[in-house]
C-alpha positions in Angstrom: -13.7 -7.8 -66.6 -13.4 -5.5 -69.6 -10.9 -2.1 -69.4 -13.9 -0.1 -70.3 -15.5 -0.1 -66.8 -15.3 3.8 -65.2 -12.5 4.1 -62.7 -14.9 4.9 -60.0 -18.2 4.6 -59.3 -20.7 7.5 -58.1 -21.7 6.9 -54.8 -25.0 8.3 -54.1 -25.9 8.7 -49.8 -29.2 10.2 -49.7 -31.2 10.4 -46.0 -35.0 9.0 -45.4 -36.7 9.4 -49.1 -40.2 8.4 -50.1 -40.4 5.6 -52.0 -41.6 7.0 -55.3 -39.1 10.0 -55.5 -36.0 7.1 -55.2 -38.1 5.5 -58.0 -37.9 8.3 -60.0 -34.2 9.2 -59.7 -33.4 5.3 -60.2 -35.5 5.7 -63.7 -33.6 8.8 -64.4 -30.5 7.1 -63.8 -31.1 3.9 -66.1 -32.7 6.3 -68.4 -29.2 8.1 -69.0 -27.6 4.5 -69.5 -29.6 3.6 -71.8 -28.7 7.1 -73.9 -25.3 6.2 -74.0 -25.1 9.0 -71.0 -24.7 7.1 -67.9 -22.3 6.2 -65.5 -22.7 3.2 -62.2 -23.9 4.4 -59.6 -25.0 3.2 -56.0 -27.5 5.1 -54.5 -27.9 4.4 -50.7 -30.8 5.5 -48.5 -33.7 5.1 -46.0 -37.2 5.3 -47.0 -40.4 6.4 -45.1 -42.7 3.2 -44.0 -43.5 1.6 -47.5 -44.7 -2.1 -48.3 -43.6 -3.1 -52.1 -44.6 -5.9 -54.6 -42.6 -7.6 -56.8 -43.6 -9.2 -60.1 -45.4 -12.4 -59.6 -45.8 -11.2 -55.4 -48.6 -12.2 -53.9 -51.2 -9.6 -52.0 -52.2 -12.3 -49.6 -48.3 -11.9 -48.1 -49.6 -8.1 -47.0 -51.6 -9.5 -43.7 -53.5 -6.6 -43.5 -56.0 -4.4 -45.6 -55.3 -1.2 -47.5 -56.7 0.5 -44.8 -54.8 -0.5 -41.7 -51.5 0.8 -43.7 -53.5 4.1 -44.3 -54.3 4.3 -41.1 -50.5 4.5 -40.3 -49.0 6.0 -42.7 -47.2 2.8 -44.3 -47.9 3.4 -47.9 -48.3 0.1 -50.7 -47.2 -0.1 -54.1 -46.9 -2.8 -56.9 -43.3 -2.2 -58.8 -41.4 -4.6 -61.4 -38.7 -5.8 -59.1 -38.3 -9.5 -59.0 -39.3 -11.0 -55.6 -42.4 -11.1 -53.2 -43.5 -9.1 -50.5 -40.8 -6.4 -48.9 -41.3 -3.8 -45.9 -39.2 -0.4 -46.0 -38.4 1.9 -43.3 -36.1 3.9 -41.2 -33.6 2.3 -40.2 -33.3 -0.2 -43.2 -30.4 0.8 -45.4 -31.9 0.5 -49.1 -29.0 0.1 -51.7 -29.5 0.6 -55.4 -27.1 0.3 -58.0 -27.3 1.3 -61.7 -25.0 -1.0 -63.0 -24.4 -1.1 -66.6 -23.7 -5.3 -66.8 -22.3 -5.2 -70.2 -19.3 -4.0 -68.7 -19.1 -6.8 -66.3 -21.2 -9.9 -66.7 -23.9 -10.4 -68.8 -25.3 -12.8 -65.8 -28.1 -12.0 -63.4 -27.3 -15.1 -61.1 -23.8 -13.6 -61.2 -25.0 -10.0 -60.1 -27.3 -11.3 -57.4 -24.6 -13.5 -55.8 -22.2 -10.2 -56.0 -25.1 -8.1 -54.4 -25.1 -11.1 -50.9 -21.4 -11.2 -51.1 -21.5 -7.3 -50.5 -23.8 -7.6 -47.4 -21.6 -10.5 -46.3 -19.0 -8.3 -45.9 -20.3 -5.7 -44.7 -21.8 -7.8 -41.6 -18.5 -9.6 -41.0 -17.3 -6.2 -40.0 -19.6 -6.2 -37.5 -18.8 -9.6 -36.2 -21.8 -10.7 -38.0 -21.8 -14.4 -40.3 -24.1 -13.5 -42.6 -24.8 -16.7 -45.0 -26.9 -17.7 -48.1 -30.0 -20.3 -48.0 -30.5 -22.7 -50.7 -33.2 -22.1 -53.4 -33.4 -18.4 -51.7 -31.9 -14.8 -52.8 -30.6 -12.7 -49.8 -28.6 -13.2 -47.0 -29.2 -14.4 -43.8 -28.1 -15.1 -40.1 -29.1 -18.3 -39.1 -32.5 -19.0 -40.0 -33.8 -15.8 -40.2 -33.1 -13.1 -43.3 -31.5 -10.0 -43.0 -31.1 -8.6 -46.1 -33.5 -8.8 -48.9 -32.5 -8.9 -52.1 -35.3 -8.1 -55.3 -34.0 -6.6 -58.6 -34.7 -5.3 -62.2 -32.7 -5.3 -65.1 -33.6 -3.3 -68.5 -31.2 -3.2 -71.4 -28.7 -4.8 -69.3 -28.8 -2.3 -66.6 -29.6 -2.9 -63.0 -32.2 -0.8 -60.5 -34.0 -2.2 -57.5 -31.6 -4.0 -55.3 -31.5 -4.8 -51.4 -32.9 -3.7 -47.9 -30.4 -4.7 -44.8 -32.3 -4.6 -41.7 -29.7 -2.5 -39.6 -32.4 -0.9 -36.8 -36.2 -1.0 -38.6 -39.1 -1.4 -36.7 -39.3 -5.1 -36.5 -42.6 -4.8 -35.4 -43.8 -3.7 -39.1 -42.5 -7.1 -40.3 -45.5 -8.8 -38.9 -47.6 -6.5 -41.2 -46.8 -9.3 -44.5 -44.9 -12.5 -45.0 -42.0 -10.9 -45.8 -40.7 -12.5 -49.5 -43.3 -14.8 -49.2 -41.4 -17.1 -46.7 -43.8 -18.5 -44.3 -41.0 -20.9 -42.2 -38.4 -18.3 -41.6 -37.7 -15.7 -39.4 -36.7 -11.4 -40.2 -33.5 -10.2 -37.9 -31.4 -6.8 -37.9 -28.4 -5.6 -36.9 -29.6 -4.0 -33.5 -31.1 -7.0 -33.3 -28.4 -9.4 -32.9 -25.6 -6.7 -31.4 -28.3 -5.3 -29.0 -27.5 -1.9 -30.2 -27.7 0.6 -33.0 -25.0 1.0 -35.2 -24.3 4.4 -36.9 -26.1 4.1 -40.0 -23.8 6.8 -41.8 -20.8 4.5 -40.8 -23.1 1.4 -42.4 -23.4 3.3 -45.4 -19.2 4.3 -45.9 -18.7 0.1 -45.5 -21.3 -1.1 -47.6 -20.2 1.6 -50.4 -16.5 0.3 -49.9 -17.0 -3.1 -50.3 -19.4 -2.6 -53.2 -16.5 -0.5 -54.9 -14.0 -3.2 -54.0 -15.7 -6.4 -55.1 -17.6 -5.3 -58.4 -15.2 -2.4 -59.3 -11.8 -4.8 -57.9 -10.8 -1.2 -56.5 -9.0 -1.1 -53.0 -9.5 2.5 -52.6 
């Protein structure tokens, strides 16, 4: 890990955002890096109802027309994340770090495998055994994913980056094949604890172990 990574990193806790105004600030955010002007960030927040594409996704994974998702208020775009097919809502904590990799690994597999290991954590806090599945990016419990996992990387700086399922609406799930998986299941949090957990609390841990693991901080 080379001595010039920042001492800390600038964590950014937003509340429920639309989708394209956390687009923006992410774009601002790499744009800076790219100056010569930026610093790591992770920005942290919930978005209003939203259904994304990824490069290479699929429309026929959105199992409904334009407008049904009109109709309620779930609003669709095509963006150049990696990945498929991915619901956002309340509920969902959305993580997104600019991440300048030249100052740690010039590796996506690396960053991706970093990015589960956060959410790993973060769930064994909660008693949780989060795990990876083979040939698939994200983490899951059991056989069904809870944490979905789609980035981009320009200039060696990361945006985009991963949804964990603390208390969404599951029922907007069943809107797409979520990632394009057909054989596998979508879980949360509340799900499996048969409760809510305090999202702001979610937020603090998931910041922490982020700081810890990529930044090998301990405070």
């Amino acid at each position: 890990m080379s001595n010039l990574i920042p001492p800390k990193i600038n964590n950014i806790k937003l509340g429920v955002v639309d989708y394209q105004q956390a687009y923006g600030l992410q774009k601002e955010f790499v744009g800076k890096h790219i100056e010569g002007k930026g610093e790591n960030a992770l920005i942290l927040l919930q978005h209003n109802p939203v259904i994304t594409i990824g490069r290479g996704g699929d429309k026929k994974n959105i199992l409904v027309s334009e407008k049904y998702l009109e109709s309620t208020g779930i609003k669709l775009y095509e963006i150049d994340r990696g990945g498929d097919v991915t619901y956002h809502g309340p509920g969902q904590l959305t993580g997104y770090p600019i991440i300048d990799l030249k100052l740690f690994k010039k590796d996506i597999y690396w960053y991706l495998r970093q990015l589960e290991e956060v959410i790993i954590k973060v769930l064994a806090e909660y008693g949780i055994i989060g795990k990876r599945v083979e040939g698939y990016t994200g983490v899951w419990v059991n056989d069904e994913k809870i944490c979905a996992i789609g980035i981009a990387v320009r200039h060696w700086i990361t945006y985009h980056g991963f949804a964990l399922n603390v208390y969404p609406n599951m029922s907007h799930f069943s809107l797409i094949t979520p990632c394009g998986i057909t054989n596998k299941g979508v879980t949360s949090i509340e799900k499996i604890l048969g409760y809510k957990a305090n999202m702001d609390e979610i937020m603090d841990i998931t910041a922490s172990a982020f700081t810890k693991l990529l930044f090998n901080r301990g405070d």
